[in-house]
Structure formats: structure tokens, C-alpha cells
C-alpha positions in Angstrom: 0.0 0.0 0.0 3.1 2.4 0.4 4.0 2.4 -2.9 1.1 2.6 -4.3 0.4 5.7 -2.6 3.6 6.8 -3.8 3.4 6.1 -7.2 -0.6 7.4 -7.5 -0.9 9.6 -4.4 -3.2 9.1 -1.0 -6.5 10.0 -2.7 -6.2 7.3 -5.3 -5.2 5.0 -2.9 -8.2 5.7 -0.9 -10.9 5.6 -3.5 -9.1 2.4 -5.1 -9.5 1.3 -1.7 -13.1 2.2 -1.5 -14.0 1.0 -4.8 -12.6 -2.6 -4.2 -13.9 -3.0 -0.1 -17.5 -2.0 -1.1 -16.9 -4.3 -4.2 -16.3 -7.2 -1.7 -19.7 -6.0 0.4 -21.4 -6.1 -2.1 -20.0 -9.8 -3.8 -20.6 -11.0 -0.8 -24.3 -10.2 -0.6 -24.4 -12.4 -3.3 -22.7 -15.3 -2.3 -24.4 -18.8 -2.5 -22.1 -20.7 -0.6 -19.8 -20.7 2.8 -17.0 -20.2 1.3 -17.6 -17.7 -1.4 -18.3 -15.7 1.8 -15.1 -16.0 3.0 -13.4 -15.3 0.3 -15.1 -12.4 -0.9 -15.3 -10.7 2.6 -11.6 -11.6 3.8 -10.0 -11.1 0.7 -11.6 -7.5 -0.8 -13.1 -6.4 1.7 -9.8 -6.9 4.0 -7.9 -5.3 1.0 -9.9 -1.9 0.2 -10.0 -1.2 4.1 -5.8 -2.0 4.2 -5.5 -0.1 1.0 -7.7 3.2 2.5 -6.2 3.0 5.5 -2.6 3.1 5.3 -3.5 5.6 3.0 -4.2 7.7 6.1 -1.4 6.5 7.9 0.9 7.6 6.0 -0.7 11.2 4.9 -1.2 11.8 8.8 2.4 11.1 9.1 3.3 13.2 6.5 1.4 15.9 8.6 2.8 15.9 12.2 6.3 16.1 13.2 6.1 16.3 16.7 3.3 14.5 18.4 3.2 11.9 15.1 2.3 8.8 17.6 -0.7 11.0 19.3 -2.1 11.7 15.8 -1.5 8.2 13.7 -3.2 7.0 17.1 -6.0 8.8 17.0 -6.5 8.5 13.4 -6.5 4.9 13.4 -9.4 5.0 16.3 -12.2 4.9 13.2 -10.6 1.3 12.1 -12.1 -0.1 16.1 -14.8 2.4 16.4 -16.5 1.9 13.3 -16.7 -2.2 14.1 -17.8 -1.6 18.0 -20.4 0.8 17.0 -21.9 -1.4 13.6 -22.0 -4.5 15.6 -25.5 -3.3 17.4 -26.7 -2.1 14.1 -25.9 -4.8 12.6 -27.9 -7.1 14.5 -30.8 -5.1 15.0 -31.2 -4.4 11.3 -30.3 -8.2 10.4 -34.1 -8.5 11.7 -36.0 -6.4 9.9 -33.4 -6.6 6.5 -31.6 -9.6 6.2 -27.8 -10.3 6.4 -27.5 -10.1 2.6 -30.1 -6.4 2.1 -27.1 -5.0 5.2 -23.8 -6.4 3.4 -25.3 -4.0 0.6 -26.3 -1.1 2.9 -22.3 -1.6 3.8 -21.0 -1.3 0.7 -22.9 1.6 -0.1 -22.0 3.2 2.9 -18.3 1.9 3.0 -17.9 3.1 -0.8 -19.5 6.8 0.0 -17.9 7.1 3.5 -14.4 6.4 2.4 -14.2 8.8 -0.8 -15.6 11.5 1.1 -12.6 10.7 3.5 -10.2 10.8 1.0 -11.5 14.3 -0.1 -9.2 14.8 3.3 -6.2 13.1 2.2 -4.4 16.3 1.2 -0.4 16.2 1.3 1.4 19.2 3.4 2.3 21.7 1.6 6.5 20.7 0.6 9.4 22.2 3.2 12.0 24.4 2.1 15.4 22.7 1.8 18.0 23.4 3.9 21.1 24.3 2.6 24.4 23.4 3.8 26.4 26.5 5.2 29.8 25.1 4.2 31.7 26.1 1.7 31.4 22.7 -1.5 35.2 22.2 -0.3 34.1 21.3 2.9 31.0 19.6 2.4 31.8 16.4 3.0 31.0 13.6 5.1 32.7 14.4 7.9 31.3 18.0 7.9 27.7 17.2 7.6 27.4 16.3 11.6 28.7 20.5 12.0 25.7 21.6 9.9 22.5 18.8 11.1 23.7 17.8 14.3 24.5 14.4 13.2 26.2 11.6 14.8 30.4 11.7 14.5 31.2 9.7 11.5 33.2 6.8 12.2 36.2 9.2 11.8 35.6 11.0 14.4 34.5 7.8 16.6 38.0 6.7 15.7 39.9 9.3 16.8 37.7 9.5 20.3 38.2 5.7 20.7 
């Protein structure tokens, strides 16, 4: 999923994503046996949501510098949340709809739902570079630790050992 939102950006990644979980929702409203289920639920289902959310991993990420556990943490809330709170839905609708009527319901939802949410998926804007302040004769790499506050380079470990 990584490089696929590398090579074709977040939002693609989420809407592919989208596209192929409510896909598998709504194949596996239509399954006629056990294991047509299964394969149709694990497999695309369990790929669209992967797909849309590392998607959002990786743009939150992108996003927060400091505090980037706090936010990937609370991002990735809606992938527990989202089960805990359908489970009660699910079985009091699975009464008056049928399993197969709320696997569709699902995938319509689950297909609307997650390209709205990758309307979100924006990038941050792109950081100035920093330059090195050393002349090109000195740039090298046992300067670069003067400029970034790097770690000695085995050089300089040398000569402390």
C-alpha cells in the first residue's frame, strides 16, 4: 500500500481502496455458498479497508512532526470504532433486513464514507530545503554532523576511541 500511494498519491489510494472494499460488500451479498463468503469478505473487503487505511497513515504522518504517535493513534481510532459501533446495528437491522439487504447497505456506505474521507487526504504543503552553510570544499561527510547535528562519523569515533 506504500507504494502505491507513492506512485498514485493518498486520494487514489483511498478511492481504489473504497471502490474494491465496497466491491467485496457487495459480492458477498451475493454469495451462495460458505466459502464464497469468506473469500469475498476476507480477501476484498480486507484489501480496500488496508489499502484506504494506510493511506491515512501515511498522509497523517506526512502531517505531524512532533506528536506523530498522538495523531497516527487517534487516526487509526475509526478502524475499532467503526466495528464496536456497527456491531448493534448490525444485529438489529439483520431482523427487519436480512444479512445479505445489510452487506449491501455496507458497501454503499463503506464506498460513500471512504471517498468522502479521502477528499481529506491532502499532502502538506512541501518544506523548504535546507542548505548546507559550508563552503562545496568542505562539504563532506565528515562536515555534515557540524551543519544537522548528526552523529560523528566513524572518523571522528575513531579518533575518540
Amino acid at each position: 500500500a506504500g507504494d502505491l500511494v507513492v506512485r498514485v498519491g493518498a486520494r487514489a489510494t483511498c478511492v481504489l481502496g473504497a471502490m474494491i472494499a465496497g466491491l467485496g460488500l457487495f459480492v458477498s451479498a451475493e454469495a451462495s455458498a460458505l466459502w464464497q463468503l469468506y473469500l469475498s469478505f476476507s480477501v476484498l473487503v480486507g484489501l480496500g479497508h488496508s489499502l484506504a487505511l494506510f493511506a491515512g497513515v501515511i498522509v497523517t504522518n506526512q502531517w505531524f512532526e512532533k506528536r506523530r504517535s498522538i495523531a497516527s493513534a487517534i487516526g487509526n481510532t475509526g478502524a475499532g470504532v467503526g466495528p464496536f459501533i456497527l456491531a448493534p446495528l448490525w444485529v438489529s437491522m439483520r431482523l427487519q433486513l436480512g444479512w445479505r439487504q445489510i452487506l449491501r447497505v455496507l458497501g454503499g456506505c463503506n464506498l460513500v464514507l471512504l471517498i468522502f474521507a479521502s477528499i481529506a487526504l491532502t499532502p502538506p504543503p512541501p518544506q523548504p530545503q535546507e542548505f548546507s552553510k559550508l563552503s562545496p570544499a568542505e562539504d563532506t561527510a565528515d562536515n555534515v554532523g557540524k551543519i544537522a547535528g548528526a552523529h560523528p562519523s566513524p572518523k571522528m569515533v575513531n579518533k575518540v576511541v
